[in-house]
N, CA, C and O atoms as a DFTB+ gen file, in Angstrom:
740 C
 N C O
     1  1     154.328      67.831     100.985
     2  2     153.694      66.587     100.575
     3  2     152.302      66.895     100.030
     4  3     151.495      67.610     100.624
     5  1     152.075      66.292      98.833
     6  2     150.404      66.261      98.562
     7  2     149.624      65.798      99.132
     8  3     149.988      64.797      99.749
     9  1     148.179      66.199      99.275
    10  2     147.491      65.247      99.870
    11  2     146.260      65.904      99.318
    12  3     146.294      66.875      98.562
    13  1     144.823      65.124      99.882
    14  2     143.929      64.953      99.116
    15  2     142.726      64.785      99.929
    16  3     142.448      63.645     100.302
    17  1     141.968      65.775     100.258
    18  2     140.795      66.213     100.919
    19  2     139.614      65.626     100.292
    20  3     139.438      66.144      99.189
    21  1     138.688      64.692     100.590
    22  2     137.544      64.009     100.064
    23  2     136.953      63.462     100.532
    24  3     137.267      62.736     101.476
    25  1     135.058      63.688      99.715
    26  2     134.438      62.981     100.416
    27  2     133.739      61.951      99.735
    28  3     133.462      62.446      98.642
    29  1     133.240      60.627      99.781
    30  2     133.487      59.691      98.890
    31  2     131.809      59.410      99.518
    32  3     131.314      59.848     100.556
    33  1     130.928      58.147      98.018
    34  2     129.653      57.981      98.709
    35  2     129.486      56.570      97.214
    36  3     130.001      56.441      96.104
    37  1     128.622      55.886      97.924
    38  2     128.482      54.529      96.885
    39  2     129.596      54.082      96.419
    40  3     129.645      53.775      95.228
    41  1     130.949      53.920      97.404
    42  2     131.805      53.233      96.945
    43  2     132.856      54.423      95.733
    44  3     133.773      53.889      95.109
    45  1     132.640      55.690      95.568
    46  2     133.822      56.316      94.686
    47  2     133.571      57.393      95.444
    48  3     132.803      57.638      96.375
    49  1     134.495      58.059      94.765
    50  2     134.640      59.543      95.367
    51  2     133.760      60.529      94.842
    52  3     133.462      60.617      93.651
    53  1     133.334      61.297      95.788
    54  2     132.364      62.147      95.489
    55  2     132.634      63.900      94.838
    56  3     132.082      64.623      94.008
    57  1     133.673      63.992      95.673
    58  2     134.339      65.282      95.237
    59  2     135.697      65.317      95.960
    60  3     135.733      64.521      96.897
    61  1     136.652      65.921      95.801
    62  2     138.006      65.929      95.891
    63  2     138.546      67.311      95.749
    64  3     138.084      68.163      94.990
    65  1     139.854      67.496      96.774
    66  2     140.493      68.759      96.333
    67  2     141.958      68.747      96.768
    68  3     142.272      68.950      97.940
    69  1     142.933      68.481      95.710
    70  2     144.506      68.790      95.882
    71  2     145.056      69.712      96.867
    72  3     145.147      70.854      96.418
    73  1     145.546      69.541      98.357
    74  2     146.137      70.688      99.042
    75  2     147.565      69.694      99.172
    76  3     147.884      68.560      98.815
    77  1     148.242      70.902      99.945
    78  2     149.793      70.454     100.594
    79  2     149.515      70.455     102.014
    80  3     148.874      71.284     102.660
    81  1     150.164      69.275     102.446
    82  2     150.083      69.512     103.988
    83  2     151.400      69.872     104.344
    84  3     152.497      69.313     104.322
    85  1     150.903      71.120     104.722
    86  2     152.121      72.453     105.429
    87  2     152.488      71.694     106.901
    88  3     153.637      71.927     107.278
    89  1     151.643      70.775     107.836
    90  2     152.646      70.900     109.019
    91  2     151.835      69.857     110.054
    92  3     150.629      70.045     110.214
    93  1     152.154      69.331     110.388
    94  2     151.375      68.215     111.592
    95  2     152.083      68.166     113.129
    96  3     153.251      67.943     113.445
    97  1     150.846      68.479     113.983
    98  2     152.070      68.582     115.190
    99  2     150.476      68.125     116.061
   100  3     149.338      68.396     115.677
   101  1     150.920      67.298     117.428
   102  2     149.552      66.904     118.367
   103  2     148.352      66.613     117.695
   104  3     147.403      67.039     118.353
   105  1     148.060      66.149     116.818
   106  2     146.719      65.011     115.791
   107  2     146.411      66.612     114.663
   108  3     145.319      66.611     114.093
   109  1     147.080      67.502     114.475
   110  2     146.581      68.556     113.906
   111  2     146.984      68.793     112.373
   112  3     147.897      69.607     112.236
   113  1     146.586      68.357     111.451
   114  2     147.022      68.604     110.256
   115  2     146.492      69.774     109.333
   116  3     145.344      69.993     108.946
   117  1     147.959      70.632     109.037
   118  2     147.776      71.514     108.441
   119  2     147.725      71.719     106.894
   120  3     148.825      71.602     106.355
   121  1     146.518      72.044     105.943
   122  2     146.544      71.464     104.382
   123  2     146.569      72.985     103.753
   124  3     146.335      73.757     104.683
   125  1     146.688      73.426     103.000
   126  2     146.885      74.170     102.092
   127  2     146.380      74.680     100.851
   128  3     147.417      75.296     100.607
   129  1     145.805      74.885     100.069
   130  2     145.336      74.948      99.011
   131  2     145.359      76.507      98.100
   132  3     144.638      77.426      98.489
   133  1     146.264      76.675      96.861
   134  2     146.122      77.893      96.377
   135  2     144.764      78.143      95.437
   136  3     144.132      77.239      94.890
   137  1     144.482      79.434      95.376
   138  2     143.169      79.719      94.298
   139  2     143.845      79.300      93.098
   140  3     144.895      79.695      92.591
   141  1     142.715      78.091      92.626
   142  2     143.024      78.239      91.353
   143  2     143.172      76.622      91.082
   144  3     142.787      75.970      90.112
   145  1     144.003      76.112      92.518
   146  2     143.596      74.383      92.706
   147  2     143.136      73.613      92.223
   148  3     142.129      73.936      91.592
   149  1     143.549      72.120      92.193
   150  2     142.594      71.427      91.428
   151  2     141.117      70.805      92.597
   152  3     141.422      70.168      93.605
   153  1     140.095      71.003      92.381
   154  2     138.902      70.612      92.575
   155  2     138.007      69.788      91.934
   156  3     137.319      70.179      90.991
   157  1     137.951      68.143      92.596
   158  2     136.484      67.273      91.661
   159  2     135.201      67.478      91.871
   160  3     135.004      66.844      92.908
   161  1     134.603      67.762      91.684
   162  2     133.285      67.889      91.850
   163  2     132.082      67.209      90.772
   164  3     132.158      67.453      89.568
   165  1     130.837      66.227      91.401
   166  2     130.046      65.285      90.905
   167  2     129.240      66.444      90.143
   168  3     128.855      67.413      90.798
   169  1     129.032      66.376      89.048
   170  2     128.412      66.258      87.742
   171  2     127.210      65.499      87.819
   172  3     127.274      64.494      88.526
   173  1     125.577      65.872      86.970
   174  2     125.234      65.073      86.022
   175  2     124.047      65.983      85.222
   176  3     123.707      67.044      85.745
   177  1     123.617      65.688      84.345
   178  2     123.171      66.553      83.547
   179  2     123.351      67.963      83.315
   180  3     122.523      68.869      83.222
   181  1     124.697      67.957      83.234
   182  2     125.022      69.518      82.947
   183  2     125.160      70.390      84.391
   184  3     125.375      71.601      84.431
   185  1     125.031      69.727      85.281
   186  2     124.594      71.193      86.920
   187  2     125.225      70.202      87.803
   188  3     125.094      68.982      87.714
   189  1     126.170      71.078      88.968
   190  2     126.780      69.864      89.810
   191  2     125.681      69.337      90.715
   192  3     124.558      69.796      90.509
   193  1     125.813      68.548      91.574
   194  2     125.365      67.756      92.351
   195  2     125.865      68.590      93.718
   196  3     126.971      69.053      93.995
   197  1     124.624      68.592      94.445
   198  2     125.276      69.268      95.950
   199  2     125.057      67.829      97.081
   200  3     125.893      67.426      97.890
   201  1     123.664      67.247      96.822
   202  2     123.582      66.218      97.896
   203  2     123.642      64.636      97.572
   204  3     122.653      64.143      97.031
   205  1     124.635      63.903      97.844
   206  2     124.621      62.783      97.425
   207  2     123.274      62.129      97.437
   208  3     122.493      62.482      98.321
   209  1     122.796      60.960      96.321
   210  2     121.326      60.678      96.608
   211  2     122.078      59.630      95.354
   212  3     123.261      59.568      95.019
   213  1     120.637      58.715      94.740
   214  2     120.716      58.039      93.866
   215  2     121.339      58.636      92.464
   216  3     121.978      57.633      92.146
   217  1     121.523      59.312      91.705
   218  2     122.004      59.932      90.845
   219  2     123.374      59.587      90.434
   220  3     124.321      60.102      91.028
   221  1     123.569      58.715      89.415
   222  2     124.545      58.828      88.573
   223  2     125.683      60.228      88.390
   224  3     125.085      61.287      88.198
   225  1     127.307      60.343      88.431
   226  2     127.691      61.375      88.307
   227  2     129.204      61.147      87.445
   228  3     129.584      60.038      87.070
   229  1     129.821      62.187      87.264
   230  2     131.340      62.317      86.819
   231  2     131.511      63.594      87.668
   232  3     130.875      64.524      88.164
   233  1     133.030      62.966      87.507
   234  2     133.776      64.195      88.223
   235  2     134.516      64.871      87.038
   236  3     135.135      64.484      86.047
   237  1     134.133      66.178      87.650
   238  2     134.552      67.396      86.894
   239  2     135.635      68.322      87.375
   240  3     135.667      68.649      88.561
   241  1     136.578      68.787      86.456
   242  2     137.055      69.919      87.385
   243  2     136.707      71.353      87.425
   244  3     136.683      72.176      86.510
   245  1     136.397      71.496      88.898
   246  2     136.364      73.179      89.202
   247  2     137.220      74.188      89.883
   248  3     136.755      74.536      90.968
   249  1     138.550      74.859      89.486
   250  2     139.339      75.103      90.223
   251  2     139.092      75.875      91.395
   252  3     138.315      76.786      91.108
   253  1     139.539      75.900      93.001
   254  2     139.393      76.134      93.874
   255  2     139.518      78.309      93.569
   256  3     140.299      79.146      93.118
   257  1     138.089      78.205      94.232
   258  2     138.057      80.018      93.781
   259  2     138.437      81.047      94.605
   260  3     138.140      82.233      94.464
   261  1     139.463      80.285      95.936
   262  2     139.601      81.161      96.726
   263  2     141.243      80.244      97.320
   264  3     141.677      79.177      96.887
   265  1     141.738      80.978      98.219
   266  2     142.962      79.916      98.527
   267  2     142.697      79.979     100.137
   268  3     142.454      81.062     100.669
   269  1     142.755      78.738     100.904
   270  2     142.278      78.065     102.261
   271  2     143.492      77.668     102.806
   272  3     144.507      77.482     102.135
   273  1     143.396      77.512     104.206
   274  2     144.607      77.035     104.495
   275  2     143.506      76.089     105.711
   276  3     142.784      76.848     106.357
   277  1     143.370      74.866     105.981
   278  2     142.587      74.090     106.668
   279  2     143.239      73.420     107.681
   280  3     144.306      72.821     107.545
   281  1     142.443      73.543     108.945
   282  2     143.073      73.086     110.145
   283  2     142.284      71.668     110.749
   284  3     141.171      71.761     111.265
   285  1     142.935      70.471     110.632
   286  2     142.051      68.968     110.427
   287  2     142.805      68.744     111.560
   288  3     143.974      68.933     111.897
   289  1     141.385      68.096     112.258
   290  2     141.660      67.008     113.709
   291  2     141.184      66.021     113.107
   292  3     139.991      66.296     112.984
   293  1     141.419      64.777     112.533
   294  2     140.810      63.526     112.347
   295  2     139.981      63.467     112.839
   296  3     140.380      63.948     113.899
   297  1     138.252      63.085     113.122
   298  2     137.838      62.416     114.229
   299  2     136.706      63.822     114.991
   300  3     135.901      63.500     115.866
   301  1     136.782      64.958     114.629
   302  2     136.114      66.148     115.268
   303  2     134.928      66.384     114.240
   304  3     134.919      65.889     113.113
   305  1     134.214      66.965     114.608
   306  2     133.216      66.926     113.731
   307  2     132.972      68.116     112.557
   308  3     132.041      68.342     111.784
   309  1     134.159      68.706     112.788
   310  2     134.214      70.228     111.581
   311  2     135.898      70.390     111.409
   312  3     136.762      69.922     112.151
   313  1     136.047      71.078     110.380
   314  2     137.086      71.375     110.150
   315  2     137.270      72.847     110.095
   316  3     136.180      73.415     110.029
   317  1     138.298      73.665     110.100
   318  2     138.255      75.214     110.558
   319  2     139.163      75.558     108.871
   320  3     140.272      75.136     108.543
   321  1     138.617      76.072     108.405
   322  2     139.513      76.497     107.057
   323  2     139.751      78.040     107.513
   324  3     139.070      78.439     108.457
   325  1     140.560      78.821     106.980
   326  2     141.248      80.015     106.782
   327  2     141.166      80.722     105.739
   328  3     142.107      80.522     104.972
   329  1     140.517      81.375     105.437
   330  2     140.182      81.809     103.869
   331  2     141.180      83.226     103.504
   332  3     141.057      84.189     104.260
   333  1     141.886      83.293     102.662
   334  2     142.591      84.341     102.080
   335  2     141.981      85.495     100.674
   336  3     140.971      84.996     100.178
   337  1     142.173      86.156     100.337
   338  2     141.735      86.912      99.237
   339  2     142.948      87.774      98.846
   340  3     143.196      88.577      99.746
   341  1     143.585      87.848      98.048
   342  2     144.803      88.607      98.163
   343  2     145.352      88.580      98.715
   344  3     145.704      89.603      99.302
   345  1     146.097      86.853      99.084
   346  2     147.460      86.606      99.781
   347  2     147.242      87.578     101.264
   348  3     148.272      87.978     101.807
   349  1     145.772      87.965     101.939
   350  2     145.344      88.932     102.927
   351  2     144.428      87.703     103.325
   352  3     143.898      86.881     102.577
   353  1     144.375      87.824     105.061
   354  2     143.217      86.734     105.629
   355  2     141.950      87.897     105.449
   356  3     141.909      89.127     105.477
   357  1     140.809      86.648     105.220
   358  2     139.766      87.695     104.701
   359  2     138.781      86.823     106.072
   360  3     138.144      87.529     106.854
   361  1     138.763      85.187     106.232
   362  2     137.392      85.215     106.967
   363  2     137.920      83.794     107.423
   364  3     138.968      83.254     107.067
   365  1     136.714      83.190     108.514
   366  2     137.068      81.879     109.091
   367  2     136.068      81.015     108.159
   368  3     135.310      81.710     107.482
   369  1     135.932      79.536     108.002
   370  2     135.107      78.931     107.430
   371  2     134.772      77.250     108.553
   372  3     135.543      76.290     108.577
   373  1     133.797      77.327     109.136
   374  2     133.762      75.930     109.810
   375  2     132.924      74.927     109.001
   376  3     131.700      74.870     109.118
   377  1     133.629      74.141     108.180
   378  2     132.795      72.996     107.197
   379  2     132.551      71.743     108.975
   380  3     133.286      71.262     109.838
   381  1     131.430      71.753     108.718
   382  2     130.820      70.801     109.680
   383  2     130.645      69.584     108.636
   384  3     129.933      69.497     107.635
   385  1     131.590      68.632     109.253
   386  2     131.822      67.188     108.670
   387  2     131.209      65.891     110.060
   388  3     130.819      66.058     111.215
   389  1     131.395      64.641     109.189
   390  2     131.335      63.744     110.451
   391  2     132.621      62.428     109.532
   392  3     133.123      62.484     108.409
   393  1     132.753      61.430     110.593
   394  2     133.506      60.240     110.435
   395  2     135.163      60.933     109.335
   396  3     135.724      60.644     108.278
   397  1     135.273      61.631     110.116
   398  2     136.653      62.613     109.295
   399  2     138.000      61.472     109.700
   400  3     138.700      61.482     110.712
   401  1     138.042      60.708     108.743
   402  2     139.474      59.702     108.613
   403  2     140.824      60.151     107.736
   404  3     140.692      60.603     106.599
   405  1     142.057      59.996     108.327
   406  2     143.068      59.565     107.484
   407  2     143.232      59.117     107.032
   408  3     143.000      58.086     107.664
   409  1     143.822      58.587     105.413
   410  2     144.375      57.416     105.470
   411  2     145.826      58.094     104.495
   412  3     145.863      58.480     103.327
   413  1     146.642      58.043     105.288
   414  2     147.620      58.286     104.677
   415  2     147.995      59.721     104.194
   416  3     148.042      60.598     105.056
   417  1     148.314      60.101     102.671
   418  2     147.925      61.433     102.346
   419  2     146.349      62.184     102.036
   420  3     145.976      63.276     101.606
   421  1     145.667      60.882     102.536
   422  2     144.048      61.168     101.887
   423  2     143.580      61.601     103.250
   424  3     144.109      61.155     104.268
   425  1     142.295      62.727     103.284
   426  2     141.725      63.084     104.203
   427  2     140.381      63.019     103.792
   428  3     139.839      63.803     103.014
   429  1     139.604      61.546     104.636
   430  2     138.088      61.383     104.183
   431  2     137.103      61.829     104.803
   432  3     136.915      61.329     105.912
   433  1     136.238      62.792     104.382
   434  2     134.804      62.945     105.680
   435  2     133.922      63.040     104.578
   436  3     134.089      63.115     103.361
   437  1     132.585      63.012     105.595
   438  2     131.300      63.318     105.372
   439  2     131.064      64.605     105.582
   440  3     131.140      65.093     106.710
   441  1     130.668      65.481     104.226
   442  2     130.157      66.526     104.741
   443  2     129.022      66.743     104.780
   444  3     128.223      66.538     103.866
   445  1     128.684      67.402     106.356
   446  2     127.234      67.904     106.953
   447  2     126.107      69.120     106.195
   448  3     125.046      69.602     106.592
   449  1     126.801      69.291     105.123
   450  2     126.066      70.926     104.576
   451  2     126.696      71.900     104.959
   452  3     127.597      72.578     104.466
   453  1     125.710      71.929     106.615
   454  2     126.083      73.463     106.837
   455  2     127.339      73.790     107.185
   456  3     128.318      73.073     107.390
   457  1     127.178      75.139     107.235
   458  2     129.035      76.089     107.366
   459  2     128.940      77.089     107.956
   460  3     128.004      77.802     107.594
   461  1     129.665      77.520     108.898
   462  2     129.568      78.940     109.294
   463  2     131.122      79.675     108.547
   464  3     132.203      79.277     108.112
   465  1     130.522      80.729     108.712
   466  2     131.330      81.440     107.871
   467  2     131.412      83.181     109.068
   468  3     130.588      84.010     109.457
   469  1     132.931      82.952     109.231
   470  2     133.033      84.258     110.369
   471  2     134.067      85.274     109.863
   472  3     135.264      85.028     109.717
   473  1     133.497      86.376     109.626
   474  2     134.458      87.540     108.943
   475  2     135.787      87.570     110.179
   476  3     135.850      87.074     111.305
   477  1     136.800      88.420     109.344
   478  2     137.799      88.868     109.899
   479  2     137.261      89.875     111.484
   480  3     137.733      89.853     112.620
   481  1     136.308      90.536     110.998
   482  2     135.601      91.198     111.970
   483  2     134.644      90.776     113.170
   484  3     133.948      91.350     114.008
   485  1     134.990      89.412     112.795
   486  2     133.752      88.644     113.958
   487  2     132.124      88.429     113.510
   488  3     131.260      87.744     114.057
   489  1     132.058      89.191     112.432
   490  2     130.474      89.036     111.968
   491  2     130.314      87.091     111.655
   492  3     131.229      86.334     111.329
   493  1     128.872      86.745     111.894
   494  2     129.040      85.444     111.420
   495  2     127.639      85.180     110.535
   496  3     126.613      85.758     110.895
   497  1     127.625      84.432     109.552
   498  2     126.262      84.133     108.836
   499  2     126.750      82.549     108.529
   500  3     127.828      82.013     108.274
   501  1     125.433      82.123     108.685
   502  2     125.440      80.219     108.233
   503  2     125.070      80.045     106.739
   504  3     123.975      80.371     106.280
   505  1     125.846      79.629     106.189
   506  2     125.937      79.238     104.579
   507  2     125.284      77.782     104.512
   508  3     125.447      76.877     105.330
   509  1     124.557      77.763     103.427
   510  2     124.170      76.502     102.713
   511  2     123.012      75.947     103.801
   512  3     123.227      74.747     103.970
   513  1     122.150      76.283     104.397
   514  2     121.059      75.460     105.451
   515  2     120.319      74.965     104.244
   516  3     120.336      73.736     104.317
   517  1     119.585      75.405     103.015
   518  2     119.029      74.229     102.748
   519  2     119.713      73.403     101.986
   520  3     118.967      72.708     101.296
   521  1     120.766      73.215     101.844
   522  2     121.497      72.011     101.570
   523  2     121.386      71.369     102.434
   524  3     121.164      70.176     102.227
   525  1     121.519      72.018     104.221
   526  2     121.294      70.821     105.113
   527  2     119.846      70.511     105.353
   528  3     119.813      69.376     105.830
   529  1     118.832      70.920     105.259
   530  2     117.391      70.780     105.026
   531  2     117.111      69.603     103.942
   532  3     116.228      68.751     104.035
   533  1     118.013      69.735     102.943
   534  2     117.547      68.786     101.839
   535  2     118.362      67.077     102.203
   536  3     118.030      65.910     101.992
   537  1     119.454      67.704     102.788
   538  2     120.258      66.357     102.956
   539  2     119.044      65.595     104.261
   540  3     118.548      64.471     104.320
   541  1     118.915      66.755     105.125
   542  2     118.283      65.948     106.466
   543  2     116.733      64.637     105.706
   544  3     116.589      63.433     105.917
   545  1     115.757      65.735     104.728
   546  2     114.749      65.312     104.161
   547  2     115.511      63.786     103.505
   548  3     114.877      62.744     103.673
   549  1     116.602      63.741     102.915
   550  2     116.921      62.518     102.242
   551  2     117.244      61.518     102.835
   552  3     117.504      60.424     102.334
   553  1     117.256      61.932     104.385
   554  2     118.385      61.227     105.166
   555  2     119.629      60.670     105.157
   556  3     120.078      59.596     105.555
   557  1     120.043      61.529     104.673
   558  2     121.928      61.570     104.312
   559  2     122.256      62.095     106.035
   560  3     123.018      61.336     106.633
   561  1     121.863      63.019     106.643
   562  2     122.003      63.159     107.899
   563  2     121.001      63.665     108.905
   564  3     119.834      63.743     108.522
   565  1     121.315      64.044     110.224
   566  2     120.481      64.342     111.227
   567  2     120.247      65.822     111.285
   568  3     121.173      66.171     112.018
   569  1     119.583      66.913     110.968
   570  2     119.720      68.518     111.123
   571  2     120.012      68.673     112.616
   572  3     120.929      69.246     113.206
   573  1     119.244      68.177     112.926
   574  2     119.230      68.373     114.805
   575  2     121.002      67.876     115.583
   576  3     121.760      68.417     116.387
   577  1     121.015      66.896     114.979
   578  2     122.206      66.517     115.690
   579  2     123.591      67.722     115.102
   580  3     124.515      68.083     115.830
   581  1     123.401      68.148     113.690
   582  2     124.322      68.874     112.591
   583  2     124.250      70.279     114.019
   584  3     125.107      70.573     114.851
   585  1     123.183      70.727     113.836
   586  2     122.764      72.260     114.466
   587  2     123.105      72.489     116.147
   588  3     123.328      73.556     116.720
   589  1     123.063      71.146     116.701
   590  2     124.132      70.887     117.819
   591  2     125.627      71.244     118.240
   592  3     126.204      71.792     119.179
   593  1     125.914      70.678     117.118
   594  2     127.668      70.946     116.675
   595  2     127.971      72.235     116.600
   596  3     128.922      72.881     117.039
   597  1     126.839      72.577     115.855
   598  2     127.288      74.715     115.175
   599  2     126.721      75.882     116.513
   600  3     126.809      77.098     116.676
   601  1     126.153      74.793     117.253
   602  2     125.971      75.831     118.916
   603  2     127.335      75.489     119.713
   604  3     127.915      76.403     120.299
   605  1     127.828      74.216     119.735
   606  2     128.859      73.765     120.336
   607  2     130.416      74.916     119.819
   608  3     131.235      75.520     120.512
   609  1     130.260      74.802     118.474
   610  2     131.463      75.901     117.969
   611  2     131.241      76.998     118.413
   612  3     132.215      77.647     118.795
   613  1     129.690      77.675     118.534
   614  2     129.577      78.603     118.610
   615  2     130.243      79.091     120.222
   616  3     131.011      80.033     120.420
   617  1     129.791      78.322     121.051
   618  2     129.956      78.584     122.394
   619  2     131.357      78.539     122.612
   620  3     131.756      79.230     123.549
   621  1     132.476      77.681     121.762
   622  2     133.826      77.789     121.897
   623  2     134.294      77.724     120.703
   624  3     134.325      76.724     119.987
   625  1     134.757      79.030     120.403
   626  2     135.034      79.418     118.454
   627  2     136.524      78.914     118.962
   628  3     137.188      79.151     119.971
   629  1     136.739      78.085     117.754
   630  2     138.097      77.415     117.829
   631  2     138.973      78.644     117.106
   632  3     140.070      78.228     116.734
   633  1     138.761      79.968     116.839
   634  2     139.801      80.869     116.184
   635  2     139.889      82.117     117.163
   636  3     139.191      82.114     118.176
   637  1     140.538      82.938     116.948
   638  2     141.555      82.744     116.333
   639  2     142.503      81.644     116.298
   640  3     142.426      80.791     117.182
   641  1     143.698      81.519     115.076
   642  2     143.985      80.504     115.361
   643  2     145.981      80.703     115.804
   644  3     146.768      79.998     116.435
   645  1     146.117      82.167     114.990
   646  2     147.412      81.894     115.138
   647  2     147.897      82.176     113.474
   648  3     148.741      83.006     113.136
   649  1     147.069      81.187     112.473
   650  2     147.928      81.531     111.392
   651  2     147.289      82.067     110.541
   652  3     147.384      81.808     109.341
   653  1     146.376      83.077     111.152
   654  2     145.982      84.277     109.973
   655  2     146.922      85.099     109.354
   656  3     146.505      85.900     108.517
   657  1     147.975      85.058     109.579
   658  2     149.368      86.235     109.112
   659  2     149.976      85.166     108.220
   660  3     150.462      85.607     107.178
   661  1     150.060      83.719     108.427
   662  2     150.710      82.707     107.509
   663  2     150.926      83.042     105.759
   664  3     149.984      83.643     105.243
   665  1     151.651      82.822     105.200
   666  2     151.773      83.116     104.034
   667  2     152.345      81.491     103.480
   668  3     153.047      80.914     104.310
   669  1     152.079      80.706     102.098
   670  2     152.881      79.330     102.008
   671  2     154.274      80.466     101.000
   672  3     154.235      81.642     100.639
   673  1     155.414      79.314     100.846
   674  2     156.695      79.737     100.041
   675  2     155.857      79.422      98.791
   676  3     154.998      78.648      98.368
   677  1     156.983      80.992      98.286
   678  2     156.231      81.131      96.783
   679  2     156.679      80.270      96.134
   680  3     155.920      79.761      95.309
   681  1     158.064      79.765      96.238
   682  2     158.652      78.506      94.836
   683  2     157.419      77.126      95.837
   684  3     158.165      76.335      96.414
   685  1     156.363      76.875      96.017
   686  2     155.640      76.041      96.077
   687  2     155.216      75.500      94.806
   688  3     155.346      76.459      94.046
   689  1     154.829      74.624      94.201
   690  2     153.925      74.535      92.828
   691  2     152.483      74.260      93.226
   692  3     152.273      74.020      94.415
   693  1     151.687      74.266      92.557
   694  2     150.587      73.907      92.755
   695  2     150.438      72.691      93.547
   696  3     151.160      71.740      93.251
   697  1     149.685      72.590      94.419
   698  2     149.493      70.486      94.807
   699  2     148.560      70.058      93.750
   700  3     147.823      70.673      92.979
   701  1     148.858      68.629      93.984
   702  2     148.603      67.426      93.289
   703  2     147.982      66.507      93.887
   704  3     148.342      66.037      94.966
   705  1     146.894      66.124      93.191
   706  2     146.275      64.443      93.839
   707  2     147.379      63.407      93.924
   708  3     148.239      63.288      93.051
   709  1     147.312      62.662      95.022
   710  2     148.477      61.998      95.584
   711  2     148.021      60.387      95.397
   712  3     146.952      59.917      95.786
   713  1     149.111      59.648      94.697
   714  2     148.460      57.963      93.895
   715  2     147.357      57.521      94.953
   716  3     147.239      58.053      96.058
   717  1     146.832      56.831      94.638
   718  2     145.434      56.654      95.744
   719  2     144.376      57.337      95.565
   720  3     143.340      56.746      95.868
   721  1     144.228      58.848      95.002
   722  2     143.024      59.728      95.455
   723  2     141.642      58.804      94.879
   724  3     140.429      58.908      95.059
   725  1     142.153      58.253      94.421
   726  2     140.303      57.930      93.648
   727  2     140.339      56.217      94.107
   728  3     139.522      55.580      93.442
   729  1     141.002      55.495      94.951
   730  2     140.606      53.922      95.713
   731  2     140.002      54.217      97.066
   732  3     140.556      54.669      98.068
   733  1     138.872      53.898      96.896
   734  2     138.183      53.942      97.663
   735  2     138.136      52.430      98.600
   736  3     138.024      51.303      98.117
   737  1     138.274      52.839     100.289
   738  2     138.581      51.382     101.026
   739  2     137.114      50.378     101.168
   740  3     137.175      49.267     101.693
């Protein structure tokens, strides 16, 4: 099934990304995404947009530059992606989100900025802080409350997970935005 990872702000969608959801079992949805994917991402004067703010935008496409396999609890405050590089697991990725809803094939959150990012080897480095520095300054969110969460993972790393060896079937096609991706409730 398609489905459709996004995070939406002033009433449209903000950025978007086509996965398959490979598998749902106890609130756990499993999404998919090959390199190469379709990806929206806000536009405006020529350079994307990283922090929602007043700014006018279009969505653009940027195809997904790596292939993820993402592990979604509705409702938790991060999501655990799986990062591949040659059909090989290469690293963990924790996108720290908030108000992470279903609706249907659509998967909506807020994203927090920051990310940790944990090699195959256990090494870990935090990606993007002043994105969360700039969001906190705009008040798009709380740093303090964000930097909470990423001690909380830290103290109980939700990985391994199990499907670092996972591979999707090759007669898969690419996913697709699924009718709905761009109505915003």
């Amino acid at each position: 099934m398609n489905a459709a990872h996004r995070e939406t702000w002033r009433g449209r969608v903000w950025r978007v990304a086509a996965l398959r959801l490979v598998e749902e079992r106890d609130g756990l949805s499993v999404l998919w995404h090959p390199e190469g994917s379709l990806v929206l991402r806000p536009f405006a004067r020529g350079r994307e947009l990283r922090i929602p703010g007043d700014e006018d935008w279009t969505l653009e496409e940027r195809p997904a530059a790596t292939e993820g396999l993402a592990l979604v609890r509705p409702g938790t405050r991060y999501s655990l992606w799986l990062m591949f590089r040659g059909g090989v697991f290469d690293h963990w990725y924790v996108n720290f989100e908030r108000e992470s809803v279903r609706r249907g094939a659509i998967f909506d959150i807020v994203d927090e900025k920051l990310d940790l990012v944990v090699g195959a080897d256990g090494t870990a480095r935090l990606k993007d802080e002043d994105e969360l520095a700039a969001a906190a300054t705009s008040g798009y969110l709380d740093e303090a409350d964000v930097r909470r969460e990423l001690e909380r993972v830290r103290a109980d790393p939700p990985w391994p997970t199990g499907w670092e060896g996972w591979r999707p079937d090759p007669a898969w096609p690419a996913p697709e935005l699924p009718p709905g991706w761009d109505v915003v409730p």
